[in-house]
N, C-alpha and C positions, 0 to 999 in steps of 0.2 A: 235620415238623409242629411249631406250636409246641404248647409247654405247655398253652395252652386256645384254642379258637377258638370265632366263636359258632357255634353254629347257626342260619341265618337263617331254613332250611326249617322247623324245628321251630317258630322263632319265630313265621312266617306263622301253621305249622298250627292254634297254639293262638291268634290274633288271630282265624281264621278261625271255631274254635269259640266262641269269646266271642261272636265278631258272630254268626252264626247262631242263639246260645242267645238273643239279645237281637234275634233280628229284624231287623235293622237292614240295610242296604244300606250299602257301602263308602262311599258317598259321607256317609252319617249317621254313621258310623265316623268319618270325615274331619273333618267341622262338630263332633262330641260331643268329641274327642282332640285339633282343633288341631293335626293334621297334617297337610298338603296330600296332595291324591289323588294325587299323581305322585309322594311318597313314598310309598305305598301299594303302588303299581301296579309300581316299583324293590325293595318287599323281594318281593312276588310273583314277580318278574322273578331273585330268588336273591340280589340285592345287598344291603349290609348299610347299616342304615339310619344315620345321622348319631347323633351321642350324644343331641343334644336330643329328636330325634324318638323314639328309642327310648327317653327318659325318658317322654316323653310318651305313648308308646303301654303303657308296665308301669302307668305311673299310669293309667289309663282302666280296662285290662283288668282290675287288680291282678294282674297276673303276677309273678315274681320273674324279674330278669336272671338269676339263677344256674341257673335253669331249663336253661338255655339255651346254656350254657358245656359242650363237649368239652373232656375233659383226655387226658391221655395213660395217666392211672391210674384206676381205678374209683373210688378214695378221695379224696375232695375234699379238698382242703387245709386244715386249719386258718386263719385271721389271725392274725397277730400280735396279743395283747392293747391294744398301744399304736395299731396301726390302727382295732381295734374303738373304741377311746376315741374315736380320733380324729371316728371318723365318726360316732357319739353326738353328741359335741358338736356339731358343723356339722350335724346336723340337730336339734337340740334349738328348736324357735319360741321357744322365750324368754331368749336368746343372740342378741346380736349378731353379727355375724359379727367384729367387734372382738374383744367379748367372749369368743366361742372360742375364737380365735385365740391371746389372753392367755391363757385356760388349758391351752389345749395345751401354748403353751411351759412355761408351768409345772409338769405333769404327766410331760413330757418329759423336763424337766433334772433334778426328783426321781427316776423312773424308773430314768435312766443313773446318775445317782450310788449309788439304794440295790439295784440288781438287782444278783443275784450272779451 
């Protein structure tokens, strides 16, 4: 097994409560999230959905992907502090993605030089 896999069942389960809490029919699911009904119908089906789509389906729900991740240990793993920066920055809207990119380098090569 690796390190972590997703769960897609679990994933469905909790798409499935969202849609029912809201009413909705898979196909309104589909139109609201901007995911095609035939990915829908493929993560019901146990398969795991494409990255976009599965962004697009935490964005609609507000789920967390981490929800979602078997690990082989009960204890989830900490990030790396320099991961967490990283992905602060590149999502920050008032950052270019230029402009993050320059401060990560920057952040980075301070980092390396002053961590002990």
């Amino acid at each position: 097994m690796a390190k972590g896999q997703f769960d897609v069942e679990a994933f469905y389960a909790a798409l499935d409560s969202q849609r029912l809490s809201k009413r909705l029919t898979w196909k309104q699911v589909a139109e609201q999230s901007g995911v095609s009904a035939s990915t829908l119908t493929r993560i019901a089906q146990g398969r795991r959905p494409d990255v976009d789509s599965m962004a697009a389906m935490l964005a609609w729900s507000g789920l967390n992907a981490d929800s979602f991740i078997k690990r082989e240990q009960d204890t989830p793993t900490e990030s790396e502090p320099l991961a967490k920066i990283t992905a602060y920055l590149r999502a920050d809207p008032h950052l270019t993605p230029e402009a993050a990119s320059a401060m990560e380098a920057v952040i980075k090569a301070a980092y390396e030089k002053l961590r002990s």
